[in-house]
MOPAC internal coordinates of N, CA, C and O (Angstrom, degrees):
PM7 1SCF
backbone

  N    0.0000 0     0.00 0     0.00 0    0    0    0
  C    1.4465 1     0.00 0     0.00 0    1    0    0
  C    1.5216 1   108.55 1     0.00 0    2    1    0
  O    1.2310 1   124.71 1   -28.10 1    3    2    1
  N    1.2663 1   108.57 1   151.90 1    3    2    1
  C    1.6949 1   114.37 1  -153.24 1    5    3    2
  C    1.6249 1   100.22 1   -99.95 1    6    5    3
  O    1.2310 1   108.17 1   -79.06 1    7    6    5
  N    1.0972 1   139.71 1   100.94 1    7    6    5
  C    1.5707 1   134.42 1   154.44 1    9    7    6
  C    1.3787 1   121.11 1    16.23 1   10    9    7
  O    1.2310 1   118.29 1   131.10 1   11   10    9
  N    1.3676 1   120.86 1   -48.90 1   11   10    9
  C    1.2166 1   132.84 1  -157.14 1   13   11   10
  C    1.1423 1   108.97 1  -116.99 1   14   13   11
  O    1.2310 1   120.45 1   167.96 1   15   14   13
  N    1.7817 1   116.75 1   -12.04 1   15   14   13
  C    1.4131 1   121.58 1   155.71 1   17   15   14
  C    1.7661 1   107.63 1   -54.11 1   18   17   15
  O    1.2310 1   122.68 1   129.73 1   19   18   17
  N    1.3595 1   112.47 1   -50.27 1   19   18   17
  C    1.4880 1   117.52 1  -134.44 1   21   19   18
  C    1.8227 1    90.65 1   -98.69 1   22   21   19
  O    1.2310 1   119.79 1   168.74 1   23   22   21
  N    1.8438 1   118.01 1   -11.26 1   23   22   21
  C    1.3428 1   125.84 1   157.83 1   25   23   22
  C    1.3595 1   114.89 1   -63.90 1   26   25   23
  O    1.2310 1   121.88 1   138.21 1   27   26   25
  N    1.4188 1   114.00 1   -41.79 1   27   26   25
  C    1.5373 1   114.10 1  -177.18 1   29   27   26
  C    1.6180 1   115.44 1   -80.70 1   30   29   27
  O    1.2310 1   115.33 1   177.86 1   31   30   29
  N    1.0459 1   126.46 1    -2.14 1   31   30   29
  C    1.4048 1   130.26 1   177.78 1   33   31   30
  C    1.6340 1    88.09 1   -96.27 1   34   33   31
  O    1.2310 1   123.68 1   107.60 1   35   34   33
  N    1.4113 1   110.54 1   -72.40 1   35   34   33
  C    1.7159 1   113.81 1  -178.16 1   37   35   34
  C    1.7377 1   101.70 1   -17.70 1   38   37   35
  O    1.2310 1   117.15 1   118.66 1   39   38   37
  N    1.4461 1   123.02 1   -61.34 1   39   38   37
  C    1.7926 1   122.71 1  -155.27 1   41   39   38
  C    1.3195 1    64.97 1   -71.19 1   42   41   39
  O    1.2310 1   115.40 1    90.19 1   43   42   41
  N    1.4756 1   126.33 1   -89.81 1   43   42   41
  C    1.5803 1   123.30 1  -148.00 1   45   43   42
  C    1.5537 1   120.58 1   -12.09 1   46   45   43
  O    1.2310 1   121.12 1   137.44 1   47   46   45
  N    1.0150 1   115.46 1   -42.56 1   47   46   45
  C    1.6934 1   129.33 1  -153.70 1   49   47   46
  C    1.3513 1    94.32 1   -95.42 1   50   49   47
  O    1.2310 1   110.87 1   136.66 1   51   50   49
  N    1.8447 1   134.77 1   -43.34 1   51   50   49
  C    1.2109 1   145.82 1   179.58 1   53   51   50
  C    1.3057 1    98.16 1   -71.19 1   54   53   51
  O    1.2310 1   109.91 1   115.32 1   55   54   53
  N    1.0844 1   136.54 1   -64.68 1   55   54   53
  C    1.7007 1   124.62 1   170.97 1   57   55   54
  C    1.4140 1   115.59 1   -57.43 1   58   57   55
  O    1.2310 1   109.09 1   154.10 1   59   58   57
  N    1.2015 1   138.05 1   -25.90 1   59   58   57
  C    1.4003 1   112.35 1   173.11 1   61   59   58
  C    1.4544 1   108.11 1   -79.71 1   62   61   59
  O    1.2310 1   117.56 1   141.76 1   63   62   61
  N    1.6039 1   122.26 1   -38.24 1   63   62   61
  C    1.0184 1   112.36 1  -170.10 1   65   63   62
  C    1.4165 1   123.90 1   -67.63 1   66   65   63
  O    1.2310 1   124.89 1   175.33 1   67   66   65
  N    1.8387 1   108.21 1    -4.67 1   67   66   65
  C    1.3266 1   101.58 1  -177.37 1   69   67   66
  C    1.5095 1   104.41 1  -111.25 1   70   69   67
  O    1.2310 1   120.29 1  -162.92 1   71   70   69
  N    1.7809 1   117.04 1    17.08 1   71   70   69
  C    1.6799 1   109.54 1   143.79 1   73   71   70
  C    0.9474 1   110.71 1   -94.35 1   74   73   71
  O    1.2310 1   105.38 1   175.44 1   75   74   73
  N    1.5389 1   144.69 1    -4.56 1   75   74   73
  C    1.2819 1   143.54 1   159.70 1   77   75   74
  C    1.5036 1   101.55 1   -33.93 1   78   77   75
  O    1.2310 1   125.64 1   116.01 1   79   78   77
  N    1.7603 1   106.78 1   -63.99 1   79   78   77
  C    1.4878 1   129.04 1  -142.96 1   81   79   78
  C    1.5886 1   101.62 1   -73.86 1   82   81   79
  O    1.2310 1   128.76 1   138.69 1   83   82   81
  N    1.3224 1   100.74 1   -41.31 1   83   82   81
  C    1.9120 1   109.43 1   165.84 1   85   83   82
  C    1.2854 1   106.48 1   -46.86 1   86   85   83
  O    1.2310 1   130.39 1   108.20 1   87   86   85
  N    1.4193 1    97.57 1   -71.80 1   87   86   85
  C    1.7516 1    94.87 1  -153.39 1   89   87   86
  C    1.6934 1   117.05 1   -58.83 1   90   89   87
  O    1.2310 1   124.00 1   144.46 1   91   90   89
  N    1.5704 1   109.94 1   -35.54 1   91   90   89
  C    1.1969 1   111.74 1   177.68 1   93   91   90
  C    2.1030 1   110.63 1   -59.84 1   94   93   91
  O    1.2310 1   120.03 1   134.24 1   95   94   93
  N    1.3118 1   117.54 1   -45.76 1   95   94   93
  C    1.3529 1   111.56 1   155.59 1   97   95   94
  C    1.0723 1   129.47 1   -16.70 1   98   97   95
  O    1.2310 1   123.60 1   112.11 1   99   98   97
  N    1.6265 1   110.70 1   -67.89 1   99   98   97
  C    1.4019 1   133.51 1  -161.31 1  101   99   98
  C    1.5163 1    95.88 1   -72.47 1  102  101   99
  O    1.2310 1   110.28 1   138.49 1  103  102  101
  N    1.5100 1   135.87 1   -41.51 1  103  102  101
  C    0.9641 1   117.10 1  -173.05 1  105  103  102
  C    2.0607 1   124.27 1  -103.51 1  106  105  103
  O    1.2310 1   136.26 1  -171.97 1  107  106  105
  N    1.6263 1    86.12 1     8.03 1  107  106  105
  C    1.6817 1   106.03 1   164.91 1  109  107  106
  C    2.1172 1   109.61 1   -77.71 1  110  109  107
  O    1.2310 1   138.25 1   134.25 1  111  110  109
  N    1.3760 1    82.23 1   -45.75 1  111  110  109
  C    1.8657 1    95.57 1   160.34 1  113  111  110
  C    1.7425 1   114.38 1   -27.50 1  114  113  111
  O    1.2310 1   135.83 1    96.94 1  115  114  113
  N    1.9992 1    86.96 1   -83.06 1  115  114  113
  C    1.1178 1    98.34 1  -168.47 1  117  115  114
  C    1.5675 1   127.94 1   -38.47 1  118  117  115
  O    1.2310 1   129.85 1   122.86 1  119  118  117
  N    1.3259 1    98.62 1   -57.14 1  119  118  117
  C    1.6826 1   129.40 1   171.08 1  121  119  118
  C    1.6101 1    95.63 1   -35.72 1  122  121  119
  O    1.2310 1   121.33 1   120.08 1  123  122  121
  N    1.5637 1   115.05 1   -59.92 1  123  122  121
  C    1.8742 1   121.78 1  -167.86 1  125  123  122
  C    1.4377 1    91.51 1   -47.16 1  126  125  123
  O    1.2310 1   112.72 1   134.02 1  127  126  125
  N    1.6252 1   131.35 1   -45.98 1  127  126  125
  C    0.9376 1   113.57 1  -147.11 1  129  127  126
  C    1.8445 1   118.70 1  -108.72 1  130  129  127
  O    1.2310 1   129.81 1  -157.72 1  131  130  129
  N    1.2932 1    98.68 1    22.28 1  131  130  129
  C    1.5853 1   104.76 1   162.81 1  133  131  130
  C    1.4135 1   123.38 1  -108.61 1  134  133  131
  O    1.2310 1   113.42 1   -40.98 1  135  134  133
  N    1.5086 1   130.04 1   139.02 1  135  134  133
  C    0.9691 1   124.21 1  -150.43 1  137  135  134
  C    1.4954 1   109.16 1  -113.15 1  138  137  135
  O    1.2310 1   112.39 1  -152.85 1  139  138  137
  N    1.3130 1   131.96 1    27.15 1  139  138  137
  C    1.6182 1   167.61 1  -174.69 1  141  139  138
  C    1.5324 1    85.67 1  -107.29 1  142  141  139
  O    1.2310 1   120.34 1   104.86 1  143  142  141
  N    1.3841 1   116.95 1   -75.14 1  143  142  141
  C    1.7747 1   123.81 1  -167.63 1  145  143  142
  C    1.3334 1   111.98 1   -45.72 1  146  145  143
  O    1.2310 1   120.78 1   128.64 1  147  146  145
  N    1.3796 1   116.11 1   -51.36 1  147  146  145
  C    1.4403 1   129.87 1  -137.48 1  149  147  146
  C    1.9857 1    90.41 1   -93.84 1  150  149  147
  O    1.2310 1   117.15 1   137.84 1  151  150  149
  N    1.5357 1   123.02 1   -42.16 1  151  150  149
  C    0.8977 1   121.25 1   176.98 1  153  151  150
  C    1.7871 1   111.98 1   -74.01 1  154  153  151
  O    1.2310 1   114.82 1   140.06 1  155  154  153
  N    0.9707 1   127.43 1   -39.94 1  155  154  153
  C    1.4389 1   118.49 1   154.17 1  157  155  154
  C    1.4188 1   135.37 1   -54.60 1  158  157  155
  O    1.2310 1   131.63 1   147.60 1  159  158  157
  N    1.8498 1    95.16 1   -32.40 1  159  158  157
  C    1.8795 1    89.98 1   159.40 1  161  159  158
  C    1.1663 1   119.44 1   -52.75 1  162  161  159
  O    1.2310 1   123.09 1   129.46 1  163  162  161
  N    1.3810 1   111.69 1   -50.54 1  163  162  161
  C    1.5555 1   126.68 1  -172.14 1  165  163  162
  C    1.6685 1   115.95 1   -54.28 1  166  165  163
  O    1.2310 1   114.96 1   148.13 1  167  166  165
  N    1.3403 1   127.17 1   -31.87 1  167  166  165
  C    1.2475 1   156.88 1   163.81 1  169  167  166
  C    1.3406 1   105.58 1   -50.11 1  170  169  167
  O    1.2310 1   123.44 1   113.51 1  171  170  169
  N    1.4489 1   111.00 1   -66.49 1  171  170  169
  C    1.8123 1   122.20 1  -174.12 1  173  171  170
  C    2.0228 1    94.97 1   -64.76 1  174  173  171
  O    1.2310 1   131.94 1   124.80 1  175  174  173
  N    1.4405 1    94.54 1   -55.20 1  175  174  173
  C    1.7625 1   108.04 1   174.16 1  177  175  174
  C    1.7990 1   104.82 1   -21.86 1  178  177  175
  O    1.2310 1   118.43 1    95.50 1  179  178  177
  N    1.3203 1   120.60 1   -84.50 1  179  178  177
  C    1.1949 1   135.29 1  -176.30 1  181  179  178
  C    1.6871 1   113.19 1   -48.14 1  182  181  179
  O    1.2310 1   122.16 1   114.61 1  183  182  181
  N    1.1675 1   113.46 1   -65.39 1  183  182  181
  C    1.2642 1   115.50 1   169.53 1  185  183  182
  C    1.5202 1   130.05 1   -50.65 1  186  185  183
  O    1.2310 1   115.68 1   146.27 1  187  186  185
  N    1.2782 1   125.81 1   -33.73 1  187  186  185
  C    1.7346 1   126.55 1   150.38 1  189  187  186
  C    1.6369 1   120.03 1   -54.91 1  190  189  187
  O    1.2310 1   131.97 1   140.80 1  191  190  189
  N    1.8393 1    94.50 1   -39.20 1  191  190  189
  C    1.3187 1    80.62 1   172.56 1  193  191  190
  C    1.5720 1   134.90 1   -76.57 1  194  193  191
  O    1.2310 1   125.65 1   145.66 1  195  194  193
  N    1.4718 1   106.75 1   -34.34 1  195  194  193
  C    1.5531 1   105.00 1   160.68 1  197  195  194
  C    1.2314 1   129.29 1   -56.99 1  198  197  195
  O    1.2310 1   117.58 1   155.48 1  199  198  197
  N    1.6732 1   122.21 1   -24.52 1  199  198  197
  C    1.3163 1   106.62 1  -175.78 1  201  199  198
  C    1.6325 1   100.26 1   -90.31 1  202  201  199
  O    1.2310 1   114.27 1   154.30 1  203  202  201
  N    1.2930 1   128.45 1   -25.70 1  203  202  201
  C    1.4593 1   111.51 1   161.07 1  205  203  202
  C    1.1002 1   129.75 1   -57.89 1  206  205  203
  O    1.2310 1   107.67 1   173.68 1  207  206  205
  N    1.5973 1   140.60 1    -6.32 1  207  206  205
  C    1.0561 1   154.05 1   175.52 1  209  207  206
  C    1.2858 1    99.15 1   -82.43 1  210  209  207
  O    1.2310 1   111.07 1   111.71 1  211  210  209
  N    1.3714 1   134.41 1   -68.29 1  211  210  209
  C    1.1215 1   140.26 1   146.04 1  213  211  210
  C    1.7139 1   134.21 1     0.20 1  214  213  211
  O    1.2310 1   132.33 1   126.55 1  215  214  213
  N    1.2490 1    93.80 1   -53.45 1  215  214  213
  C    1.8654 1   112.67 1  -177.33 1  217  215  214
  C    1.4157 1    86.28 1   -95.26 1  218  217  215
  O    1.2310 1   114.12 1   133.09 1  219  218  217
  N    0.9595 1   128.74 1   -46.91 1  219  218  217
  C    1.4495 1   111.20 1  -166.30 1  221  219  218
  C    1.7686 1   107.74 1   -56.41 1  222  221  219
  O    1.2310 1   126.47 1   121.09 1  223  222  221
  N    1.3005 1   105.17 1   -58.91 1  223  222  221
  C    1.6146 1   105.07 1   175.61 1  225  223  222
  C    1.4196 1   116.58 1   -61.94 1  226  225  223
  O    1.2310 1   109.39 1  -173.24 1  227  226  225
  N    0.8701 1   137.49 1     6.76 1  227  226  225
  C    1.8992 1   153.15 1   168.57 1  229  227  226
  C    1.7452 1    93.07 1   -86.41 1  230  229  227
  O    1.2310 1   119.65 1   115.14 1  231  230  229
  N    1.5521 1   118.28 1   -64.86 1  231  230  229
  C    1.2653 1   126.39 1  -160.71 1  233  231  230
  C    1.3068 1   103.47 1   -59.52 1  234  233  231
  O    1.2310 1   117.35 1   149.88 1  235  234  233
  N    1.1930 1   122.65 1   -30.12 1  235  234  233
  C    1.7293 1   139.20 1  -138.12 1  237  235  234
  C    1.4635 1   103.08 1   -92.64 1  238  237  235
  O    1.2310 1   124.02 1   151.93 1  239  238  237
  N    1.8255 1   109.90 1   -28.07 1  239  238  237
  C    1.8942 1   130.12 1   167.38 1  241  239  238
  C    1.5428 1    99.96 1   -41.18 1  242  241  239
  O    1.2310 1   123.22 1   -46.62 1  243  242  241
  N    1.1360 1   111.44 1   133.38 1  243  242  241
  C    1.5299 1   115.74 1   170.00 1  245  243  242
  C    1.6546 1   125.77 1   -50.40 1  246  245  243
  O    1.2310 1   114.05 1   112.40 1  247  246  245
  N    1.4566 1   128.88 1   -67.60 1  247  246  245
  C    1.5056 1   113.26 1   134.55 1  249  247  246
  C    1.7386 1   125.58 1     8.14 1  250  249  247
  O    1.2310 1   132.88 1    89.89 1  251  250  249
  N    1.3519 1    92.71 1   -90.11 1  251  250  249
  C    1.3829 1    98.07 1   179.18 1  253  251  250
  C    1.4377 1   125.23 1   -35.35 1  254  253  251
  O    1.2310 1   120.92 1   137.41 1  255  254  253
  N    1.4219 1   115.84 1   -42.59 1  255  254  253
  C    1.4026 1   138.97 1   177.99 1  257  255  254
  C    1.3835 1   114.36 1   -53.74 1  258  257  255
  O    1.2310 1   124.05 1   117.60 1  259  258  257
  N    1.1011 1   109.84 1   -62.40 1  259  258  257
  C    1.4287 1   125.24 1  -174.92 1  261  259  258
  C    1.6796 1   109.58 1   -65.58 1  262  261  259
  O    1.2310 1   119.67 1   152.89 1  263  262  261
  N    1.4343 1   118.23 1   -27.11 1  263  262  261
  C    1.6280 1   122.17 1   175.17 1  265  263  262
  C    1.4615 1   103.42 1   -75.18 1  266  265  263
  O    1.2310 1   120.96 1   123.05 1  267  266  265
  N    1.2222 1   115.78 1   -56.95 1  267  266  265
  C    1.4717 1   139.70 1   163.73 1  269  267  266
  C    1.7235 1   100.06 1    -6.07 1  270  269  267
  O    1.2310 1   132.04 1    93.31 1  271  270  269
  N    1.6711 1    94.35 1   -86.69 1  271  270  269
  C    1.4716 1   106.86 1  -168.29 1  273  271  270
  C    1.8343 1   105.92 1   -74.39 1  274  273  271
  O    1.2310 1   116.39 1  -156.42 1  275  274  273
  N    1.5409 1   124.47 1    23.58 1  275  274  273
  C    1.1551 1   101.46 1  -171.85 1  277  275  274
  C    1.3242 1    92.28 1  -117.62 1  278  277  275
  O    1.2310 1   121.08 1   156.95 1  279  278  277
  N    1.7939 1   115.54 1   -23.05 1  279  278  277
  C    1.5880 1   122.76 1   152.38 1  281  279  278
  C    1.6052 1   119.85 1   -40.57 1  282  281  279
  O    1.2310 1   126.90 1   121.72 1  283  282  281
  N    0.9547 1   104.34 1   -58.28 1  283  282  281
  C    1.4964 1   122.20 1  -161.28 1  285  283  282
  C    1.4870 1    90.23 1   -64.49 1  286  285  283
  O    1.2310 1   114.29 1   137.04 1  287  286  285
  N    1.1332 1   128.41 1   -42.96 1  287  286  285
  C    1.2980 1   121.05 1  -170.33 1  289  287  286
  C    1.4799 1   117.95 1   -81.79 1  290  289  287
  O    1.2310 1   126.71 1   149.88 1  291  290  289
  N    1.4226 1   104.70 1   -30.12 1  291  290  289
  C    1.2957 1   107.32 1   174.50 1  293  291  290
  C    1.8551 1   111.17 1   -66.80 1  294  293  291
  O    1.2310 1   122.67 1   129.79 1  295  294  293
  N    1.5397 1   112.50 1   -50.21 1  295  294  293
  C    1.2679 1   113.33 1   163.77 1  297  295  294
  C    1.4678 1   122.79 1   -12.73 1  298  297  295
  O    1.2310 1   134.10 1    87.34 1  299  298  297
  N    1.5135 1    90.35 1   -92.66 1  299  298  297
  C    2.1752 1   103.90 1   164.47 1  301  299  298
  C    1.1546 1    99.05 1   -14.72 1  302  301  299
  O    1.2310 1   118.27 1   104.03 1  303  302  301
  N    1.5198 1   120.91 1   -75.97 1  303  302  301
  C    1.8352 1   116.25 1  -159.33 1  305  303  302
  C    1.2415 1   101.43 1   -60.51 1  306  305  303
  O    1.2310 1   114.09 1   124.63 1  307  306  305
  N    1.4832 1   128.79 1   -55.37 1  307  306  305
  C    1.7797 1   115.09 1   176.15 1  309  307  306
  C    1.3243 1   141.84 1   -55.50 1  310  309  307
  O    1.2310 1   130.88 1   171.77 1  311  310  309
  N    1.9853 1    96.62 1    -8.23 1  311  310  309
  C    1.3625 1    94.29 1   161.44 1  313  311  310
  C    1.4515 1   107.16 1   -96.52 1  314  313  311
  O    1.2310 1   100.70 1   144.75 1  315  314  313
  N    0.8792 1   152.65 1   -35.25 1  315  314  313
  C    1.6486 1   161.05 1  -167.74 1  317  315  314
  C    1.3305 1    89.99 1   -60.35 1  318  317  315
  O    1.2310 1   113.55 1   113.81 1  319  318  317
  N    1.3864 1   129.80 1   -66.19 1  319  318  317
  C    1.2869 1   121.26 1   167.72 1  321  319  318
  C    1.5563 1   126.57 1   -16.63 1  322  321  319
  O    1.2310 1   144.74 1   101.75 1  323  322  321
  N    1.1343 1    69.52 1   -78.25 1  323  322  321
  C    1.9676 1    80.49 1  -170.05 1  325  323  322
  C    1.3641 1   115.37 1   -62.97 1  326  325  323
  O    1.2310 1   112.09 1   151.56 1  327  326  325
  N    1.5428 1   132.53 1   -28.44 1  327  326  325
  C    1.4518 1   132.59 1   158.20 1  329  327  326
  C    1.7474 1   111.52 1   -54.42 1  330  329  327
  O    1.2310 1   125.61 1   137.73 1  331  330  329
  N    1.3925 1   106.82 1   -42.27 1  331  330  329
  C    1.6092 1    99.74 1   166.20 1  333  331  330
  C    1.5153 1   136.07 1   -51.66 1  334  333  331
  O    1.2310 1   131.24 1   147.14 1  335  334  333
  N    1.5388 1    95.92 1   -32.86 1  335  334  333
  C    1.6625 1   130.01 1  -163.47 1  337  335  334
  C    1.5035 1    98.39 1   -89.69 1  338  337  335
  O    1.2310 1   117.72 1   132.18 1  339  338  337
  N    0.9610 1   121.94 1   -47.82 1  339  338  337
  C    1.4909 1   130.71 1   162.31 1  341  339  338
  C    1.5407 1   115.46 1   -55.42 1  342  341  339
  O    1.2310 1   122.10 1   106.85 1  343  342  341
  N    1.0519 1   113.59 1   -73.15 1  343  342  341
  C    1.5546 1   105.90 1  -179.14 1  345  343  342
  C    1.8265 1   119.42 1   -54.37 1  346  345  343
  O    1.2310 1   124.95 1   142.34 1  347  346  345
  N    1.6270 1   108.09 1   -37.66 1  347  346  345
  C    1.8172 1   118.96 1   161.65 1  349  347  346
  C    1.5499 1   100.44 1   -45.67 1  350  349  347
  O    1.2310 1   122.13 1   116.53 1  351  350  349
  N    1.4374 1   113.52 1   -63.47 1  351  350  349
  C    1.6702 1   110.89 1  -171.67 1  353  351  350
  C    1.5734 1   104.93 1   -59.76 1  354  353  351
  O    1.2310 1   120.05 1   107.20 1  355  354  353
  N    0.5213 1   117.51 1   -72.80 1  355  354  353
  C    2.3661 1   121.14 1   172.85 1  357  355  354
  C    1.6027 1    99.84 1   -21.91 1  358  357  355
  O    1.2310 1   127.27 1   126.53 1  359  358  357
  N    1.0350 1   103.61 1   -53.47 1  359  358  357
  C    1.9250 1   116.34 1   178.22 1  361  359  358
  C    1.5509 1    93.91 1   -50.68 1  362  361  359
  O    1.2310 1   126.50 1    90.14 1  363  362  361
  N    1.1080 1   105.10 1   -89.86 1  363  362  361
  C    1.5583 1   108.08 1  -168.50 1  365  363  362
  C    1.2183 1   122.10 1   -76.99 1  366  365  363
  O    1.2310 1   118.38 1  -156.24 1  367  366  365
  N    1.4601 1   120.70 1    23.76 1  367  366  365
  C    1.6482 1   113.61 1   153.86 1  369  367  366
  C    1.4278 1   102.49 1  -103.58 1  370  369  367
  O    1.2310 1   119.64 1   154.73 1  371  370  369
  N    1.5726 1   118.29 1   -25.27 1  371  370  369
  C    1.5935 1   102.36 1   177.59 1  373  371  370
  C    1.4940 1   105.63 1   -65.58 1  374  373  371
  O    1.2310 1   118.65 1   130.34 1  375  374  373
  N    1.7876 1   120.17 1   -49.66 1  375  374  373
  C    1.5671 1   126.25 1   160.71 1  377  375  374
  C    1.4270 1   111.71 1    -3.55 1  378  377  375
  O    1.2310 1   123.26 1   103.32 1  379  378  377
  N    1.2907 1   111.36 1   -76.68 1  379  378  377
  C    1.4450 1   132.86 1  -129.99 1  381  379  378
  C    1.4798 1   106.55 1  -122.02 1  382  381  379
  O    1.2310 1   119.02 1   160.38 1  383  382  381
  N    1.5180 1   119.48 1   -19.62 1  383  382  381
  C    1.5449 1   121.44 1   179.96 1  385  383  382
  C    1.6438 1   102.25 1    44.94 1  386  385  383
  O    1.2310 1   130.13 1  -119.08 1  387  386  385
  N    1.5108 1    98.07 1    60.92 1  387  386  385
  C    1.9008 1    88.79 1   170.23 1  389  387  386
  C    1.3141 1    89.71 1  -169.95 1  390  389  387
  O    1.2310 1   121.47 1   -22.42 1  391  390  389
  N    1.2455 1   114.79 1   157.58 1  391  390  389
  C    1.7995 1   138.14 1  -161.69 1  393  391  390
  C    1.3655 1   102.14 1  -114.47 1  394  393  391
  O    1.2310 1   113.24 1  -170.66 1  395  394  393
  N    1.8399 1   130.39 1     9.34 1  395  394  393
  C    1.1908 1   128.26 1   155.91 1  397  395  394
  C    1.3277 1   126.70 1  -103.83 1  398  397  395
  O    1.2310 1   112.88 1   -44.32 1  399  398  397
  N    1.5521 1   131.04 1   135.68 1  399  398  397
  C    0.8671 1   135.92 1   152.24 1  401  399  398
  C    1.7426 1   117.86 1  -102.06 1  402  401  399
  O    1.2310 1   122.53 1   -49.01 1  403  402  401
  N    1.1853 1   112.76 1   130.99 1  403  402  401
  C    1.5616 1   113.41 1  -179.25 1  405  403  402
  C    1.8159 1   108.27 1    52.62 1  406  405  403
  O    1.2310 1   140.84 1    57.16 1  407  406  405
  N    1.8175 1    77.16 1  -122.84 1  407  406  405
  C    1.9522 1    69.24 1   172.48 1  409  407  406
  C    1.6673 1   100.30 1  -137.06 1  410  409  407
  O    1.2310 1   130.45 1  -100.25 1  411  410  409
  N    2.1131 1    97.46 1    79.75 1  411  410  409
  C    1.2904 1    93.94 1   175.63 1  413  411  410
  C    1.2984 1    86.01 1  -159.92 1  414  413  411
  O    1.2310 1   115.54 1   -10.50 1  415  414  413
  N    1.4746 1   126.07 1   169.50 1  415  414  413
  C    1.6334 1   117.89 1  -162.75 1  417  415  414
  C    1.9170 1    86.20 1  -145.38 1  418  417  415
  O    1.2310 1   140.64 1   -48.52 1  419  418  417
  N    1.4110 1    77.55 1   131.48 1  419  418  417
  C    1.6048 1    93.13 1   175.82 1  421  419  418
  C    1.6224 1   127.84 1   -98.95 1  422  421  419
  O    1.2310 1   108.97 1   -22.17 1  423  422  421
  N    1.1984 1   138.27 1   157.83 1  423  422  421
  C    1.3985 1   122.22 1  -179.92 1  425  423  422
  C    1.3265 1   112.84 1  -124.67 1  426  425  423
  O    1.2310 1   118.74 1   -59.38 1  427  426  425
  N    1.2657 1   120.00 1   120.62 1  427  426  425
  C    1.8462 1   123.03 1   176.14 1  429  427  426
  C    1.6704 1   114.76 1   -79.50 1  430  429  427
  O    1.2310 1   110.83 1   -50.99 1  431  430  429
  N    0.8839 1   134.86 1   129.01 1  431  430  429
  C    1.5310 1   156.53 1   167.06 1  433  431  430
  C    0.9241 1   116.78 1   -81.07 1  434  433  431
  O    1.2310 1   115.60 1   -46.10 1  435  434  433
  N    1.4346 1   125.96 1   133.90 1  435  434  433
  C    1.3289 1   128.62 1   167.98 1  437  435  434
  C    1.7883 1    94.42 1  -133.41 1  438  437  435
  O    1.2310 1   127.89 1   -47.98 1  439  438  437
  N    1.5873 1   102.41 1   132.02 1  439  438  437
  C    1.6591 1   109.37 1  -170.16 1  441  439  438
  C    1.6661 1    83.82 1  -116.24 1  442  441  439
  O    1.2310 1   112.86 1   -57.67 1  443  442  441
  N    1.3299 1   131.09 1   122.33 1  443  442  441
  C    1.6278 1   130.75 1   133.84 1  445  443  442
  C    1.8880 1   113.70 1   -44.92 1  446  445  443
  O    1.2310 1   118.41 1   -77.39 1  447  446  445
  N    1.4996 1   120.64 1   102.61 1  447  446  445
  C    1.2821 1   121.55 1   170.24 1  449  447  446
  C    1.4007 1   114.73 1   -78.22 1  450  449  447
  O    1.2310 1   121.71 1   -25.37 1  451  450  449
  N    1.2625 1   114.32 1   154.63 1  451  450  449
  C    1.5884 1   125.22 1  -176.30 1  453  451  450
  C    1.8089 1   105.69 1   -52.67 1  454  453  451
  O    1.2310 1   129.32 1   -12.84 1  455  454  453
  N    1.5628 1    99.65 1   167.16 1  455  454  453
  C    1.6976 1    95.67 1  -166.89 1  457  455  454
  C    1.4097 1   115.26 1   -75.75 1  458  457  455
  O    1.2310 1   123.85 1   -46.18 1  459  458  457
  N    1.3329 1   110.22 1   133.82 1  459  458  457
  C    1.4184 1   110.74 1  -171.98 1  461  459  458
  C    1.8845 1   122.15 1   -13.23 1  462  461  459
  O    1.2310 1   114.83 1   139.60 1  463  462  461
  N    1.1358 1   127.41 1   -40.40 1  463  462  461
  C    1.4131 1   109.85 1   165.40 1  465  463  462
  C    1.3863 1   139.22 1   -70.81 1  466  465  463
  O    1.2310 1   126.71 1   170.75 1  467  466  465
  N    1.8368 1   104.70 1    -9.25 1  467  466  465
  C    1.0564 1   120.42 1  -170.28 1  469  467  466
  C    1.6503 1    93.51 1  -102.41 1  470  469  467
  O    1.2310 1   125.07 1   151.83 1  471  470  469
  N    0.4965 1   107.87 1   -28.17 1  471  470  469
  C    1.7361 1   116.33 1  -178.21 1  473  471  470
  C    1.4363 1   102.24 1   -26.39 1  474  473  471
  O    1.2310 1   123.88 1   102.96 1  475  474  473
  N    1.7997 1   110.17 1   -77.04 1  475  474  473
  C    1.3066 1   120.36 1  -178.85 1  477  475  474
  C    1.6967 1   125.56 1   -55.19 1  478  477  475
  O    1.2310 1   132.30 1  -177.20 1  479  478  477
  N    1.1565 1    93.85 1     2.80 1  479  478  477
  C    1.7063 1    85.63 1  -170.41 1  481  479  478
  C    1.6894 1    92.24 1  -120.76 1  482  481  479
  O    1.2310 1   116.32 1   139.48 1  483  482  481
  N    1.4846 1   124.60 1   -40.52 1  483  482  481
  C    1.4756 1   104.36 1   146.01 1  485  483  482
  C    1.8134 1   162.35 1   -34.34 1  486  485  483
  O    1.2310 1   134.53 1   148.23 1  487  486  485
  N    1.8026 1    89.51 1   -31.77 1  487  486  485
  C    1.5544 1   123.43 1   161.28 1  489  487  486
  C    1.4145 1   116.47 1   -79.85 1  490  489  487
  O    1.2310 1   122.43 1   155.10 1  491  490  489
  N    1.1240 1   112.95 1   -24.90 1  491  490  489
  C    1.8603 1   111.58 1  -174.04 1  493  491  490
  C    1.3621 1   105.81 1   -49.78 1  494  493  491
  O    1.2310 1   120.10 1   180.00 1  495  494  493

């Protein structure tokens, strides 16, 4: 594959994605500026907030608490996991040049990151 193949897809994908970024603007605008929308936001607005007030004092029951923090903890371990499991699979597909393990098939990713200056402010 040619350098300048995989440059011309790169702009391609950077220019569409930045009429994506227009048009969705233009029509976040529009939306700002009807006053049917904006008073029904306000409607949905109020009503999320009471029922989170709501769940929160449900969550806040002792019970609840203790499931709460036993999720959260389990989380952590399921992500640590899978960053381990990920980097083992990367190991043994460069190993092994194959997308099976046992009898289950894994998939490798490759993400293009923003251009080196944008990089750092994407990772923060």
């Amino acid at each position: 594959m040619e350098v300048a193949t995989i440059q011309r897809r790169i702009e391609e994908l950077e220019k569409l994605e930045e009429e994506v970024r227009i048009s969705r603007e233009m029509l976040k605008s529009e939306l700002e500026n009807e006053d049917a929308y904006n008073e029904a936001s306000d409607v949905v607005k109020e009503a999320t907030s009471k029922r989170k007030t709501i769940k929160d004092q449900i969550l806040a029951k002792g019970p609840n608490q203790k499931i709460l923090t036993e999720i959260k903890e389990n989380q952590e371990e399921i992500t640590t996991l899978k960053e381990i499991l990920s980097a083992e699979l990367m190991e043994f597909y460069t190993e092994n040049q194959t997308d099976e393990f046992a009898d289950r098939k894994f998939k490798v990713l490759v993400r293009l990151l923003p251009r080196k200056g944008n990089y750092d402010r994407h990772n923060a």
